[in-house]
C-alpha positions in Angstrom: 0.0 0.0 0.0 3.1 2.6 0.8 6.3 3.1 -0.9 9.0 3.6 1.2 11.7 6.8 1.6 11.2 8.3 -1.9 13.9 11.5 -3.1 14.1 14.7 -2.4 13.0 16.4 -5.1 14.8 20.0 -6.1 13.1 22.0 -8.9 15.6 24.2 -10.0 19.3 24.0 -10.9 21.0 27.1 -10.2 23.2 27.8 -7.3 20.4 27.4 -4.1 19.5 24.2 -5.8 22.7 22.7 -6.2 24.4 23.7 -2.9 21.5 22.3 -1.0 21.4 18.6 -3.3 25.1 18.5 -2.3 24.5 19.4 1.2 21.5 16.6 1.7 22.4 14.4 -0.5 24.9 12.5 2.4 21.6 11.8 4.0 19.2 11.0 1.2 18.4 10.2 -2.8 18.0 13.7 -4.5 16.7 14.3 -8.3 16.9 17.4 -9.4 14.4 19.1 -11.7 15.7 21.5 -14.3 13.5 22.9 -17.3 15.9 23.1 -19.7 19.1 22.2 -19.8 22.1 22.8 -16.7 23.7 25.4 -18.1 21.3 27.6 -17.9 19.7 30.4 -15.3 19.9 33.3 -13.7 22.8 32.1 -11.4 24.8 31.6 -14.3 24.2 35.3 -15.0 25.2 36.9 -11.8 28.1 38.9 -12.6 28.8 41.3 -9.5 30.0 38.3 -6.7 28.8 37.3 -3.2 29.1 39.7 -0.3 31.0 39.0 2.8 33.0 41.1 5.7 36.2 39.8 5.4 38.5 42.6 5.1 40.5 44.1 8.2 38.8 47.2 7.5 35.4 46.1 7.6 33.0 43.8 10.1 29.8 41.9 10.4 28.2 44.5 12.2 28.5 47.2 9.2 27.7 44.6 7.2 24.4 44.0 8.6 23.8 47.7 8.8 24.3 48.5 5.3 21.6 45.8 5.1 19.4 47.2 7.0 19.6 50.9 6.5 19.2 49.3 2.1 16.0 47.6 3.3 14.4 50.8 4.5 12.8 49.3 7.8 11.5 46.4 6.2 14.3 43.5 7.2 14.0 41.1 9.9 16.9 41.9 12.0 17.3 38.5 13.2 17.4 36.9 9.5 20.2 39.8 8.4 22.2 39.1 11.4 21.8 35.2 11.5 22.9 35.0 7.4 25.5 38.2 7.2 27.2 36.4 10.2 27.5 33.1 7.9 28.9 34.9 5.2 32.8 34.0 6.1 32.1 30.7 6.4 30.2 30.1 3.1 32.9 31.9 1.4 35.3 29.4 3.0 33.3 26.4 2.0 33.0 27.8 -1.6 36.7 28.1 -1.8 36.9 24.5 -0.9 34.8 23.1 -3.4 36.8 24.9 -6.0 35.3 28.1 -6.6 38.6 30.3 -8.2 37.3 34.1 -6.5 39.6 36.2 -8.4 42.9 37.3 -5.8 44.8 40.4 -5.7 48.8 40.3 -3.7 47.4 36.7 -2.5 44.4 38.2 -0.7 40.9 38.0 -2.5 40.0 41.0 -4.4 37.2 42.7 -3.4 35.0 45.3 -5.1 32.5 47.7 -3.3 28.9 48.0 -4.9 26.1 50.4 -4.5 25.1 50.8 -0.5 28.2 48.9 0.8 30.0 51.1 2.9 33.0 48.9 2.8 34.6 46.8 -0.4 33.2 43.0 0.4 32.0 41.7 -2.7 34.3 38.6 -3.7 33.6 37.5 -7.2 35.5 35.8 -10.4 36.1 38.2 -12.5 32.4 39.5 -13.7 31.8 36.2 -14.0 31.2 34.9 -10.2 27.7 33.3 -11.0 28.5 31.4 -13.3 32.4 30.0 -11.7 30.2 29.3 -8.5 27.3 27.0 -10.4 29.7 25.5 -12.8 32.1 24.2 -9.3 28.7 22.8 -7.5 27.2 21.9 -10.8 30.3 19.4 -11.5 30.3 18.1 -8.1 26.5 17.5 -8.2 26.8 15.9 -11.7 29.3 13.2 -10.1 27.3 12.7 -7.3 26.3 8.9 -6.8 23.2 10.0 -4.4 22.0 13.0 -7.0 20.2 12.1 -10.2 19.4 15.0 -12.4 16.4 15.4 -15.0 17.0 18.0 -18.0 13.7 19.1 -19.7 11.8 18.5 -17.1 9.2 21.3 -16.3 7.0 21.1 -13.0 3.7 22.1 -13.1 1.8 21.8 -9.8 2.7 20.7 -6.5 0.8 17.4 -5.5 -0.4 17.5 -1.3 -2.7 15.0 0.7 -5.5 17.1 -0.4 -5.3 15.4 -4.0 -6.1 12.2 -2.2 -9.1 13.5 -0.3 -12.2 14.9 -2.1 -12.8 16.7 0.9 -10.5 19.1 2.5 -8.9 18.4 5.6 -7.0 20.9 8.3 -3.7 18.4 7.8 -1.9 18.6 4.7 1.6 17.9 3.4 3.4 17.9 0.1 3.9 14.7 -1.8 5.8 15.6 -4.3 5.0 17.5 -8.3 3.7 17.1 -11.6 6.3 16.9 -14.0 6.5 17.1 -18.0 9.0 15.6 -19.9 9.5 18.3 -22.8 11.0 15.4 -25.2 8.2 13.2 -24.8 5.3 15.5 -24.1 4.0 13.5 -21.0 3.1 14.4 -17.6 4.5 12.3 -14.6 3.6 12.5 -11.0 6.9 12.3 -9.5 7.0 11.3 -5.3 9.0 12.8 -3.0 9.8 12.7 0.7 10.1 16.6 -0.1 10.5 19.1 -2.6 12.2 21.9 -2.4 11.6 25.3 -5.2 14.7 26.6 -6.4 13.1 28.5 -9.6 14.6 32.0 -9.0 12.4 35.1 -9.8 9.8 36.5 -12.0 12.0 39.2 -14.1 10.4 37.8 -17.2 6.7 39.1 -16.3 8.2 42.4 -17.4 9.7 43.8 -20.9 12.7 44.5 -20.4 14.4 41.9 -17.6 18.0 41.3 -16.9 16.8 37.9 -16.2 17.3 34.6 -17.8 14.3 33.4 -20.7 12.9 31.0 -17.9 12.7 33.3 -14.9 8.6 33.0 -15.2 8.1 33.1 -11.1 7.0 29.0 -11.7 7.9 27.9 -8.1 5.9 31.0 -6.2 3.1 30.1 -8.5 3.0 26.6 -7.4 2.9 27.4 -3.9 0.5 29.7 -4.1 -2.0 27.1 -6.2 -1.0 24.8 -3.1 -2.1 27.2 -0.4 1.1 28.9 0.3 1.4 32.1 1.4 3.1 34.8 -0.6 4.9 37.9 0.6 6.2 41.5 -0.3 6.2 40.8 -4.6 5.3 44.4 -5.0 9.2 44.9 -4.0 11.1 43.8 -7.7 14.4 45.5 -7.5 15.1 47.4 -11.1 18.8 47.3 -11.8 20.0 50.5 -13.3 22.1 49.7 -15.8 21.0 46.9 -18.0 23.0 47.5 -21.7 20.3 48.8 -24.1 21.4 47.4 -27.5 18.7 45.9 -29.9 20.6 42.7 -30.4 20.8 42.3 -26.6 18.1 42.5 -24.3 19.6 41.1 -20.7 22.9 41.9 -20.2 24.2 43.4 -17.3 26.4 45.8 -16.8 27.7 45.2 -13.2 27.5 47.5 -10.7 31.0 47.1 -9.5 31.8 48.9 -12.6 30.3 52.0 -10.6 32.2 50.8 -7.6 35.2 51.2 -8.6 34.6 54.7 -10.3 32.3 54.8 -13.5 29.9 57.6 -13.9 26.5 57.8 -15.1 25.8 60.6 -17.5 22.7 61.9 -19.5 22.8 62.6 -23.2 24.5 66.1 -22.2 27.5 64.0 -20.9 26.4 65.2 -17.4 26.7 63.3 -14.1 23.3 63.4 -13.1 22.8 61.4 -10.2 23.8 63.8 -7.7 20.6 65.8 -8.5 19.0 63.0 -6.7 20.9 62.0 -3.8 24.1 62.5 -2.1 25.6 59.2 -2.5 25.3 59.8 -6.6 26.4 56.9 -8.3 26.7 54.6 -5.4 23.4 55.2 -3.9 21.2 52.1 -3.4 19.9 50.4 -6.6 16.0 52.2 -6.1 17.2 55.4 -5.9 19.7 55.1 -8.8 16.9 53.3 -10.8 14.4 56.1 -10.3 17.0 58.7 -10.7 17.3 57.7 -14.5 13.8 57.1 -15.0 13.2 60.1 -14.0 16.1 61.7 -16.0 14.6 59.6 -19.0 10.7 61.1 -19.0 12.4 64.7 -18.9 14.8 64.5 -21.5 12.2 61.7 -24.1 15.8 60.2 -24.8 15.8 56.0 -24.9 19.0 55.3 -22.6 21.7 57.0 -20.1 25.2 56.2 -20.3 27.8 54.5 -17.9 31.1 56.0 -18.8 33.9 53.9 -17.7 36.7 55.8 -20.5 38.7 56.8 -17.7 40.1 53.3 -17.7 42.3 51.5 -19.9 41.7 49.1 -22.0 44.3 46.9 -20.3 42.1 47.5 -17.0 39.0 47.2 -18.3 40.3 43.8 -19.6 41.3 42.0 -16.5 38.7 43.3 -14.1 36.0 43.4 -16.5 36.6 41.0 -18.8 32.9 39.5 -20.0 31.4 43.2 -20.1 34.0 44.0 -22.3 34.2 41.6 -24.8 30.2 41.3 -24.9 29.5 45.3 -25.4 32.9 44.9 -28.1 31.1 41.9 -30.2 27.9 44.5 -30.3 30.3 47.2 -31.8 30.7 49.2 -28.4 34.5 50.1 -27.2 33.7 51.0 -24.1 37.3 52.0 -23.2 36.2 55.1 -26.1 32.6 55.0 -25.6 30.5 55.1 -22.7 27.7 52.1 -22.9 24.0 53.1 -23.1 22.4 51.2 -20.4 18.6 51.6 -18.7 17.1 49.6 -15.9 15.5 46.5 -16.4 13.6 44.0 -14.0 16.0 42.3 -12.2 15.5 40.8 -8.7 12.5 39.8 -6.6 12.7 40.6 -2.4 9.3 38.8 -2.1 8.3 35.8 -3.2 6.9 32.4 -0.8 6.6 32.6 2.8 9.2 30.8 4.7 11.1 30.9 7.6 14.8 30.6 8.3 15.6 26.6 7.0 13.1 27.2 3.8 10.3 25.6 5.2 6.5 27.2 3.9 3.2 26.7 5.2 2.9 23.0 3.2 4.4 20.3 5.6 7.4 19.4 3.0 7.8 21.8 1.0 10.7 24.4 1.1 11.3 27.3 -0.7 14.9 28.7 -1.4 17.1 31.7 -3.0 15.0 34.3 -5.1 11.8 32.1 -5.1 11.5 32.4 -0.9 10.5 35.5 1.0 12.8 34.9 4.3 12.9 38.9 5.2 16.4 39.1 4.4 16.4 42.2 2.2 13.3 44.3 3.3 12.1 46.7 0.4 15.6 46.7 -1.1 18.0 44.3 -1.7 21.8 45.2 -0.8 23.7 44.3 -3.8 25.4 41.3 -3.8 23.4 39.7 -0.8 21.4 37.5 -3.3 24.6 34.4 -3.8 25.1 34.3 0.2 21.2 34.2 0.7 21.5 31.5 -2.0 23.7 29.5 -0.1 22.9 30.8 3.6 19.4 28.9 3.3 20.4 26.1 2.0 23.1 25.3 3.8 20.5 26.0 6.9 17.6 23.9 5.0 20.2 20.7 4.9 21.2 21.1 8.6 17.4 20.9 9.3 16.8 17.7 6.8 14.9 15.0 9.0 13.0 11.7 7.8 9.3 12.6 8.4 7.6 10.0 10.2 5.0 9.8 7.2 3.6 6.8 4.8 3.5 7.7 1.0 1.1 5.8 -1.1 2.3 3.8 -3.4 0.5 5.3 -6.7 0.4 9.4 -6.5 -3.2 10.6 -8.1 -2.2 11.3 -12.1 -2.0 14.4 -14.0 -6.2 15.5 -13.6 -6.0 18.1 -16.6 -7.5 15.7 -20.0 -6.0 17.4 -22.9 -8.2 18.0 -26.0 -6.7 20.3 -28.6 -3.5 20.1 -29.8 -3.5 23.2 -31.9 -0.3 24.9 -33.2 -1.9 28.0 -34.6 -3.0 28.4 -31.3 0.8 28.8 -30.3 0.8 32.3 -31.6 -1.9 34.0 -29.5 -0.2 32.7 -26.5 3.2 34.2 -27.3 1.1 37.4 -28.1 -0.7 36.6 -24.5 2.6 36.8 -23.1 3.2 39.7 -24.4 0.7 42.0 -23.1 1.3 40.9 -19.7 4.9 41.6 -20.0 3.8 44.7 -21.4 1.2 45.8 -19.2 3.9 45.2 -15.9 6.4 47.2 -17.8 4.2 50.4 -18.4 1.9 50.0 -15.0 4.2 47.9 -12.7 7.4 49.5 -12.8 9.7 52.0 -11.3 7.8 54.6 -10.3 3.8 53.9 -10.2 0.4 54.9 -9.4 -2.9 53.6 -8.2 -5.0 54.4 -11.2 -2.1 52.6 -13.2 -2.5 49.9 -10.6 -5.7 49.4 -11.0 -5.7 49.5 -14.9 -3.1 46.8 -14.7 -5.3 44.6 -12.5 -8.3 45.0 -14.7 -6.3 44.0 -17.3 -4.9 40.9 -15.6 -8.2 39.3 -15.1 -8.9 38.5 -18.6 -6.0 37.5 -19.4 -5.8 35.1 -16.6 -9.0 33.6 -17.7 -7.5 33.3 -21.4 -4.3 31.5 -19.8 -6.3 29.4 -18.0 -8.9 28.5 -21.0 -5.3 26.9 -22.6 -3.9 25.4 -19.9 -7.5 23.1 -19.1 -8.3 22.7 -23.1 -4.8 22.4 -25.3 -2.7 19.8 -25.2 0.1 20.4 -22.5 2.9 23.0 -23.7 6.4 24.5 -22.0 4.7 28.0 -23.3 1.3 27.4 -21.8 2.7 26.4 -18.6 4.5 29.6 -18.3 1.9 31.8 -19.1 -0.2 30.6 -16.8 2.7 30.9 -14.2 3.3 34.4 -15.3 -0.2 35.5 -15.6 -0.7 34.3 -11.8 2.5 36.0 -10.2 1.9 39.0 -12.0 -1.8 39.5 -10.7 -0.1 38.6 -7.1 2.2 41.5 -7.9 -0.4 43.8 -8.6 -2.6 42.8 -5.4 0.6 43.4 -3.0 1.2 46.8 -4.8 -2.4 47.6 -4.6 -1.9 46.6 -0.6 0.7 48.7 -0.1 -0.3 52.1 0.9 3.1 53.6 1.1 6.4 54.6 -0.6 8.9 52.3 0.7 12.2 51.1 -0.7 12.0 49.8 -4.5 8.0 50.8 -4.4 7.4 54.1 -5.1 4.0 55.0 -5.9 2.8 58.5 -6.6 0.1 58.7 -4.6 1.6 57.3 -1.7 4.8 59.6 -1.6 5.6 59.1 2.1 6.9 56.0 4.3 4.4 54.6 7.1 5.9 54.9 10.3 5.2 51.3 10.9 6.8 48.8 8.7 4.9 45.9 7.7 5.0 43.1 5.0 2.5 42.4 2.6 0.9 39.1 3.0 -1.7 37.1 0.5 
């Protein structure tokens, strides 16, 4: 009747997902889930580094300030100081398994980013992301206890509710509903837990610095499972995403500001000290608004991050990706300064969880971008996002027990009956996707108001209703999957904003020009 100890089941392969299969899988099988193929993600992408006080001239305690003061009242102190404490350590444990952090006289090098008063952000070059998930990605690969599953997309999370046609107050995950791209079937996949590893949502707006599959599909999971969700009105914009039209996601770091670049208007002026004191190197919101703001009074398409006071020889070694990536696109940025705007970039809310990953569903965790821990408050500090990343599951693995629980030996199958298999079809949901992108971008972004708000949510209904018309009558699709996942997180979005009667961090809303004296999250 039961089936005995089935694997933990990870969707997600980026850097929180592979740290915690390596950490667990000592104690248990683990089969990871990844939607494409390993290679890819947002972690890949991360060029900045990971954030830690371990220079003689800085501490813990400034660490956790600049934290705190970047989160505008909204952090939990005691997450900040429990994860910014366990920064050393990580980094430690990161050099072990072979990450190569780039050195400097036989110290690491360190670079200071926006809202650090100190430099502390390690990295590889502007590369760290990717040297850090390509060390735990081998390791994970050779794993005997870790099985991976490429082109695998989950689509719902299955609980003890499935089994019972009428609700009960207990309930505990059993594991997901899984397509296999190549074969175009769904599984029901077991698990003695799952853990959601999918990163953010960047790509529910136009213009993302976010990987193709960031679609938010592990907070809308949880949320379809009865999850809470927290804070999603808080997406940070990065300033300076490189606007090119061959190239719509490409970073340019903000180390590059660190360590002395300049953002200029068309005029060649350095504008941000119109807006506050810290200029260039205030926090991300306030550097994002400034040129959004700078960009609606001149009509121009772009700012500039001039970096021409640097070699080329420079500019090579310490910047090495940026500058052979803006060089392929015809941009020498040793001559030239790059034209950048902000873009969608990373998500301080997401699922409800507390401080080893666990949400409100017995067995199912939540981890990195996809959790909501209150680590970053309204504002993420830059380069916090890798040690949060690691920080939880590193914790989430210490906490790993064997839950004194049967599973039954058949999980319920897939209940969706497909009828339609329709390619036409395939065009109105790319131009489905569209509009919701579309509709974030112009009444969900940097600077916002109710009535836009409003619009936005109006909006969102139908084509919620649309995504879910596909997703019960057409045959089962990667794209229709995503929509759906996409249309639900940014409706979510929209509520939270909507909830949020303030101006507070990353949200800014017109109407609400002032900070509550009271800080409080935003639950649904």
């Amino acid at each position: 009747m039961f089936m005995k100890n089935p694997p933990i089941v990870i969707v997600g392969t980026g850097i929180a997902g592979l740290y915690y299969a390596l950490k667990v899988a000592s104690k248990h099988s683990v089969v990871m889930v990844s939607k494409t193929k390993l290679n890819l993600g947002n972690s890949l992408m991360a060029q900045g580094g990971i954030a830690a006080a371990i220079a003689k001239d800085d501490s813990i305690e400034n660490h956790i300030q600049d934290t705190l003061t970047a989160g505008a009242g909204l952090c939990r102190k005691e997450v900040v100081e429990e994860v910014v404490s366990m920064g050393p350590q990580l980094i430690d444990e990161l050099a072990k398994v072979g990450v190569p952090f780039t050195t400097s006289n036989q110290e690491f090098s360190l670079h200071r980013e926006g809202g650090h008063s100190a430099r502390r952000i390690l990295h590889v070059d502007d590369a760290t992301g990717a040297a850090i998930h390509n060390s735990l990605l081998s390791k994970a690969i050779a794993h005997p206890n870790i099985e991976m599953l490429e082109d695998h997309m989950a689509i719902d999370i299955i609980h003890e509710q499935h089994l019972n046609k009428t609700p009960t107050p207990k309930n505990r995950c059993l594991g997901i509903y899984v397509l296999d791209i190549k074969k175009a079937e769904v599984k029901s996949l077991p698990a003695i837990q799952v853990a959601l590893a999918t990163g953010g949502i960047g790509k529910t707006y136009l213009y993302t610095s976010n990987w193709s599959g960031a679609t938010g599909d592990g907070i809308a999971m949880a949320w379809r499972a009865g999850c809470r969700i927290a804070n999603l009105e808080f997406m940070q914009f990065h300033p300076t995403c490189l606007y090119h039209p061959n190239e719509r996601n490409f970073l340019i770091s903000e180390a590059l500001r660190g360590e002395g670049g300049r953002l200029i208007n068309d005029e060649g002026e350095n504008f941000t000290l119109k807006y506050n004191s810290l200029g260039d190197l205030a926090p991300r919101d306030i550097v994002a608004r400034a040129i959004d703001a700078e960009l609606k009074k001149s009509g121009k398409e772009c700012v500039y991050l001039d970096v021409t006071m640097f070699s080329k020889e420079y500019l090579l070694k310490r910047f090495p990706s940026i500058f052979k990536r803006c060089l392929s696109l015809g941009i020498e940025i040793d001559k030239e300064p790059i034209p950048v705007v902000p873009a969608a970039h990373y998500l301080c809310g997401g699922v409800l969880a507390n401080t080893h990953g666990q949400t409100d569903l017995e067995g199912l965790l939540a981890l990195g971008e996809t959790a909501f821990t209150g680590l970053h408050g309204a504002n993420r500090l830059a380069s916090n996002s890798l040690l949060e990343c690691l920080a939880y599951s590193y914790n989430s693995a210490k906490h790993f027990s064997f839950p004194a629980f049967e599973w039954p030996k058949e999980l319920p199958s897939y209940p969706m009956k497909f009828n339609k298999n329709d390619e036409d079809e395939m065009t109105v949901i790319n131009h489905l996707w569209d509009e919701v992108r579309r509709i974030m971008w112009n009444y969900v972004g940097i600077v916002r108001t109710t009535k836009r708000l409003q619009r936005a949510q109006l909006r969102l209904v139908n084509l919620m209703e649309e995504a879910d018309e596909y997703y019960r009558n057409f045959h089962i699709h990667p794209d229709i999957i995503e929509l759906r996942n996409i249309a639900t997180v940014a409706d979510l979005t929209v509520k939270c904003a909507l909830a949020r009667k303030e101006s507070r961090g990353i949200h800014f809303n017109l109407d609400y020009p002032e900070k509550l004296k009271v800080a409080e999250d935003t639950l649904f």
